[in-house]
C-alpha positions in Angstrom: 9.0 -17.3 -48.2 10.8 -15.5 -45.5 10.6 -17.1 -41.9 10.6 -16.0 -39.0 14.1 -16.8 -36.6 11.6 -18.4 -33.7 12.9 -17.4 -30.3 14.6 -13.8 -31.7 10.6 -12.8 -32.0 9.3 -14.7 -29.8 10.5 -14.5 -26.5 13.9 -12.2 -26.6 12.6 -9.2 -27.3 12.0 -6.7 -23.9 8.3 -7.2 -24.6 7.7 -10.5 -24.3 10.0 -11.2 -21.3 8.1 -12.7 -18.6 9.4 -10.9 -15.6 7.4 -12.8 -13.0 8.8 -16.2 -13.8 11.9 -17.6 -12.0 15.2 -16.4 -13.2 16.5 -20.2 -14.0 14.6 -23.5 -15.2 15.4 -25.5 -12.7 14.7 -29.1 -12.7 13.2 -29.7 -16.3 9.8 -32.3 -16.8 9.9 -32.6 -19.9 12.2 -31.4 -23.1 10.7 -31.1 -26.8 13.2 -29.9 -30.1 12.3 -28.0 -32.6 14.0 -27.1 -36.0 16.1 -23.9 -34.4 15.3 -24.7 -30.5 14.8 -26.3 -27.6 11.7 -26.2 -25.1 10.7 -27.5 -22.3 8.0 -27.7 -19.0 9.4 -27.5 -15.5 7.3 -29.4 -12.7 5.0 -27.1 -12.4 3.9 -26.7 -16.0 5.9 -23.5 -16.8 7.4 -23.5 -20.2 10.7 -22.3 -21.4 12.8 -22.3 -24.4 16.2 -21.6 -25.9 17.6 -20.7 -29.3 17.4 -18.4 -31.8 19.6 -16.5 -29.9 18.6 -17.2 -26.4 21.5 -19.2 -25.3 20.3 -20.7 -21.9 16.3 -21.7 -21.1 14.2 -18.2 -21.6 10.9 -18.3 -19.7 7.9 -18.3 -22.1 5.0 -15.6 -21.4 2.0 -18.4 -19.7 -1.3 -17.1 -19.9 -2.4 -16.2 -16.4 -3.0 -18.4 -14.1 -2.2 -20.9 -16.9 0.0 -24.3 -16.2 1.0 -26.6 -19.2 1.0 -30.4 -19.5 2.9 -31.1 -22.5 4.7 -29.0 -25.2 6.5 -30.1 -29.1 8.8 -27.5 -30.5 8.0 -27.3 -34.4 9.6 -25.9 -37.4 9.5 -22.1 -35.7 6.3 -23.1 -33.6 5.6 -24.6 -30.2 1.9 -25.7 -29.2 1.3 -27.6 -25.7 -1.6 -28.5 -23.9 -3.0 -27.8 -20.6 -5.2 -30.1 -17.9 -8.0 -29.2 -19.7 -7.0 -30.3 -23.2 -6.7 -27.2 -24.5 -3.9 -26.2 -27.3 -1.9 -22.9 -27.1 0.3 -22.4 -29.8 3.1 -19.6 -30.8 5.7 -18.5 -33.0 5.6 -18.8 -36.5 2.1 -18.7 -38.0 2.5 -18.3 -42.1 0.6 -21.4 -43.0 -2.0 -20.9 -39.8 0.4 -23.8 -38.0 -1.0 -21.7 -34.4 -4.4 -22.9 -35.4 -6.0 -19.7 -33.9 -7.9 -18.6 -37.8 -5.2 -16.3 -38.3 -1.6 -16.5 -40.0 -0.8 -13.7 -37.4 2.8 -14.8 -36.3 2.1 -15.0 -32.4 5.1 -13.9 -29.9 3.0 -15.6 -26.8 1.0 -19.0 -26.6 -2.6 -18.0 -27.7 -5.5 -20.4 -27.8 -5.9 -22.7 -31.1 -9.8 -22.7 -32.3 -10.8 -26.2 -31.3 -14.2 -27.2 -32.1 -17.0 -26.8 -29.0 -16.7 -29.2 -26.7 -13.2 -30.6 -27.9 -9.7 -31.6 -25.8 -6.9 -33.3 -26.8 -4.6 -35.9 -25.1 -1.9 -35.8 -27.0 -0.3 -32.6 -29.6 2.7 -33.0 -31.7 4.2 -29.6 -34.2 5.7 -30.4 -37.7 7.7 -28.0 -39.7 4.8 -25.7 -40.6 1.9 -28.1 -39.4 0.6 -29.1 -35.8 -1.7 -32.5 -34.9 -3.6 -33.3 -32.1 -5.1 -36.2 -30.9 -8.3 -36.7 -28.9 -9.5 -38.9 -26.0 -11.1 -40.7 -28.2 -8.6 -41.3 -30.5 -9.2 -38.8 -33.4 -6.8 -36.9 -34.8 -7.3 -32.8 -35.7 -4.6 -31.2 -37.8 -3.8 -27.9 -38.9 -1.7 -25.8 -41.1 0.7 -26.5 -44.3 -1.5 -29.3 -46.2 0.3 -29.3 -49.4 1.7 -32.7 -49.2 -1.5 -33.5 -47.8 -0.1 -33.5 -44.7 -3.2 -32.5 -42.3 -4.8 -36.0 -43.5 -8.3 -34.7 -44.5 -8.1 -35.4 -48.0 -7.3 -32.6 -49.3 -3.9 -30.1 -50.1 -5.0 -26.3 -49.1 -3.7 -25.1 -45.5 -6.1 -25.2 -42.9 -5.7 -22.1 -40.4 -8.2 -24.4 -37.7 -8.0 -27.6 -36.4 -9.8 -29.9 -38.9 -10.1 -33.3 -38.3 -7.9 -35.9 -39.8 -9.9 -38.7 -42.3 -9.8 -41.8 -39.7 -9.5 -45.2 -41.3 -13.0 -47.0 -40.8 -13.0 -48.6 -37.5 -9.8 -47.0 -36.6 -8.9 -44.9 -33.3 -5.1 -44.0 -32.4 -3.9 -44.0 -29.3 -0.3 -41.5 -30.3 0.5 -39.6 -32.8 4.0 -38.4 -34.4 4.0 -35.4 -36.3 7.1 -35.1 -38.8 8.4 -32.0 -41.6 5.8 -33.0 -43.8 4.3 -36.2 -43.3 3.0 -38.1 -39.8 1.9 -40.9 -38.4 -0.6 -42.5 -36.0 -0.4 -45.9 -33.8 -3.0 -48.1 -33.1 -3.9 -50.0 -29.6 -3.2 -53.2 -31.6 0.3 -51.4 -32.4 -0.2 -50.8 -35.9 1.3 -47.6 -37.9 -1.1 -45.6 -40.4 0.9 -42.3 -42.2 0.2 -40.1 -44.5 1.3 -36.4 -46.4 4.5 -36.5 -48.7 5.7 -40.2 -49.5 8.6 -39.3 -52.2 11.0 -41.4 -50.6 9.1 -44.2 -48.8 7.9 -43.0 -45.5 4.6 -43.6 -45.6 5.8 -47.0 -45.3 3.2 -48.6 -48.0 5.5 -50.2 -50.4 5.0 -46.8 -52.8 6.4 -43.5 -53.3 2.7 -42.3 -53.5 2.0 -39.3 -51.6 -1.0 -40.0 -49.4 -3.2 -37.3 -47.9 -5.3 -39.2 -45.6 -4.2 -42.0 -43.4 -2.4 -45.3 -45.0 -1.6 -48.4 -43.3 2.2 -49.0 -42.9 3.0 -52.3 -44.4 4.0 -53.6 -41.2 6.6 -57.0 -40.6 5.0 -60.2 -39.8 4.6 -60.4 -36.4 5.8 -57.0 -35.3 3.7 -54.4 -33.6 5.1 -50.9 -32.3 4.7 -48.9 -28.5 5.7 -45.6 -30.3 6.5 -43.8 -33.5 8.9 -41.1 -34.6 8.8 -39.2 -37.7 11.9 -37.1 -38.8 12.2 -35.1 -42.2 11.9 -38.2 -44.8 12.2 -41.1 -42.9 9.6 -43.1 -40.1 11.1 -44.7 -37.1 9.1 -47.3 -34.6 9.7 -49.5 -31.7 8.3 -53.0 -31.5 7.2 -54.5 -28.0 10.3 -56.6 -27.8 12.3 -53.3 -27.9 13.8 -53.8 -31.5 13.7 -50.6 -33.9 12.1 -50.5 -37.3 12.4 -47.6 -39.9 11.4 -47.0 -43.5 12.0 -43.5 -45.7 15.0 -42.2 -47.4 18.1 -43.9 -46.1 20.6 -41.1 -47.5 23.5 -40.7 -44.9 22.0 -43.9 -43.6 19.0 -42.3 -41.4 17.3 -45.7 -40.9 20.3 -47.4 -39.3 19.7 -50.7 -41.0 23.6 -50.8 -42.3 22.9 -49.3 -45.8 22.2 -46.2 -47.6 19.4 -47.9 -50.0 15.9 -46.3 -49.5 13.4 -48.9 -47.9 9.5 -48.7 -48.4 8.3 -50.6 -45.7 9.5 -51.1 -42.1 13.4 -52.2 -41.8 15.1 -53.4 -39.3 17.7 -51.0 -37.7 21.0 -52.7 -36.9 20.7 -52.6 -33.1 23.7 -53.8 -30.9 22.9 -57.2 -29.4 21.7 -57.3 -25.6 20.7 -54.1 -26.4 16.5 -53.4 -25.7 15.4 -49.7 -26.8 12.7 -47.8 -24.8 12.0 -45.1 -27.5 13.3 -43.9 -30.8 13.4 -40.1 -32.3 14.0 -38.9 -35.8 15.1 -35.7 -36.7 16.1 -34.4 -40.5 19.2 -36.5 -41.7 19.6 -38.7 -38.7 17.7 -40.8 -35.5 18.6 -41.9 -31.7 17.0 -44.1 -29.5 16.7 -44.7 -25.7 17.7 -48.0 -24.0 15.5 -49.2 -20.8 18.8 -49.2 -19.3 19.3 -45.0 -20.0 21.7 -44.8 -22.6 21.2 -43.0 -26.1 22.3 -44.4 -29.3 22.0 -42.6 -32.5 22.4 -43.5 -36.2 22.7 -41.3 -40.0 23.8 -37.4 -40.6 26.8 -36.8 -38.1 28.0 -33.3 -40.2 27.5 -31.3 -36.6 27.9 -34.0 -34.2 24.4 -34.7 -33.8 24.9 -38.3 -33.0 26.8 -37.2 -30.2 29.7 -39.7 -30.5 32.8 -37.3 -30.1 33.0 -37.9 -34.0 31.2 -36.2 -37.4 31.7 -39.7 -39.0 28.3 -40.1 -40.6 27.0 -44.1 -38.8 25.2 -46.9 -40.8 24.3 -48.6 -37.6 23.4 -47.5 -34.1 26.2 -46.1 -32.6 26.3 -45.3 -28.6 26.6 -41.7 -27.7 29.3 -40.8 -25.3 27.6 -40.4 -22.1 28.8 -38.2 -19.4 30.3 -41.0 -16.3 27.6 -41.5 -14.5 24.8 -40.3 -15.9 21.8 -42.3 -17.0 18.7 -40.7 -19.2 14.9 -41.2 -18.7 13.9 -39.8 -21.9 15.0 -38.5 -25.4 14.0 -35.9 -27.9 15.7 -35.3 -31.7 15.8 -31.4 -33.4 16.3 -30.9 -36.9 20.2 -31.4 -36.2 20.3 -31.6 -32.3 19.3 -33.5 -29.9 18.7 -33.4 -25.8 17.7 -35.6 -23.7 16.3 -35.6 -19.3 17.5 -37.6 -16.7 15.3 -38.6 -13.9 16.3 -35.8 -12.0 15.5 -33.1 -14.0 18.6 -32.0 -16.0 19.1 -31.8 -19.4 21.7 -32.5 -21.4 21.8 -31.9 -25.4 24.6 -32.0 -28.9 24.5 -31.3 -32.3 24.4 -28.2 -33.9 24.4 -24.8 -31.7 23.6 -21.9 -33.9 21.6 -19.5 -31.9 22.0 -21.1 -28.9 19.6 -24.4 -29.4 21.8 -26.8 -26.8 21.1 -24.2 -24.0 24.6 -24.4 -22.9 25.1 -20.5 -23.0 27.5 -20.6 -26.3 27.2 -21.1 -29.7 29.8 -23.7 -30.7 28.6 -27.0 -32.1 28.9 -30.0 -29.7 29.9 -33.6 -30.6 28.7 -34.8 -27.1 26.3 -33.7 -24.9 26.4 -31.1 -22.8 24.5 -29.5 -19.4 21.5 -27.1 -20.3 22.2 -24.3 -17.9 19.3 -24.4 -15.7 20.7 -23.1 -12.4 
């Protein structure tokens, strides 16, 4: 199936230029990856991406009067939310991943066809699928569902948010939506997955696809603040700051010195002294953010994604070379790229750079990270 190149139809051509937004980003809120781009929310809730040929931060056409919240960059999809709760989506629409009853590829955020009366707190885009997650803890999901993948219990594609089959006595409180497969965490810190399980990332000792919520056969005595999902592996951090992952280990994704496929949570191979903040996972590889601001990343290194000056493939968490001085706030992995935000605002990203995605205004691959022009 042919896709679409997201940000070449989206938000390049003449036509969907929004003319009234500010010529550069500025200071940068928050920063989401995607499979082929980058996007992200300046302070005042106006979104703007790069890739796909836009090589620096391209303002995104808002609805009028709109201001978003949060955003996640998807396969060739974004959705983000607004105060309200509501989901706009755009971009790539084939498997009805927009979630406005269509599979109308959208070049501007249009509104996803919640139920009456529903918001959501959280929304996270897969590859070709899009979750989000209520107030109250219930997860909606829409899209590609044949790995099962929207949770419902079923395997066609759902072109609507439809809700996700909740464990019995079970509310999440975060969700992490992967390439075909995701995940939601429990107040008590616990990890439920489901979709495609070929390799283990469900997390429930099998390799048995799951398509409605499983628990994650977690370690005694650990519990985790967040969850990442990449393309076949799971990542989480416990409350002690320690990482966990389970999935396909191939080019050693799950960091836990090996390249042998793991079931169940594993140990990564941290440095000691070390305490992680959060943890992302993209398609062959995974980084994570100390509390003290520096990034360390682990797996695939073909394009420089772990952003170490090398493309030496790492078994272990490996520190990225950090520009002097500079300290991150928060962390987000692409398919093969990854960015990160300081606390100020500016962004910084590596990895591969075809069609722009590190929003450094060229196209050459980067094996450390790099300013997102913004001014």
């Amino acid at each position: 199936m042919q896709r679409l190149s997201f940000l070449a139809a989206l938000c390049l051509a003449t036509a969907c230029a929004d003319t009234t937004a500010p010529a550069k980003v500025g200071t940068l809120a928050t920063v989401s990856t995607g499979s082929v781009h980058t996007c992200g929310l300046n302070p005042a809730g106006a979104a703007y991406c790069w890739g796909g040929g836009a090589l620096t931060p391209t303002a995104v056409v808002m609805p009028a009067g709109m201001a978003f919240t949060t955003l996640s960059a998807g396969g060739d999809h974004v959705c983000a939310l607004n105060a309200t709760g509501a989901a706009y989506c755009w971009g790539e629409n084939l498997e009805g991943q927009v979630g406005d009853g269509t599979t109308t590829n959208r070049l501007t955020p249009v509104p996803a066809a919640l139920p009456a009366g529903m918001s959501f707190a959280s929304i996270g885009s897969g590859t070709y699928h899009s979750c989000g997650l209520t107030i109250a803890g219930e997860a909606h999901c829409w899209g590609d569902n044949v790995y099962g993948q929207l949770g419902d219990g079923t395997t066609p594609d759902h072109l609507t948010p439809t809700a996700v089959t909740m464990p019995a006595g079970v509310s999440f409180t975060s969700l992490a939506v992967g390439w075909i497969h995701a995940c939601g965490l429990t107040a008590a810190g616990a990890a439920y997955c489901w979709g495609n399980n070929d390799d283990g990332q469900i997390g429930d000792s099998t390799t048995t696809s799951r398509p409605i919520p499983t628990a994650v056969s977690m370690p005694v005595g650990v519990t985790f603040t967040m969850l990442a999902v990449g393309s076949v592996h799971t990542c989480g951090v416990t409350q002690e700051g320690a990482v966990y992952c389970w999935g396909a280990n191939h080019r050693g994704r799950l960091g836990d010195g090996t390249t042998t496929n793991r079931l169940t949570p594993t140990a990564t191979v941290i440095p000691g002294g070390v305490t992680i903040k959060s943890v992302g996972a993209g398609y062959a590889h995974a980084c994570a953010l100390t509390v003290a601001g520096a990034v360390y990343c682990w797996g695939r290194n073909v394009f420089g994604e772990l952003g170490d000056g090398t493309t030496t493939d790492r078994l272990s968490a490996t520190p990225v070379a950090t520009p002097a001085g500079v300290m991150f706030s928060s962390l987000a992995v692409g398919f093969v790229h990854t960015c990160v935000l300081t606390a100020e605002g500016a962004a910084y990203c590596w990895g591969v750079n075809t069609g722009g995605r590190l929003g450094d205004g060229t196209t050459m691959n980067r094996l450390i990270p790099v300013k997102v022009v913004q001014d």
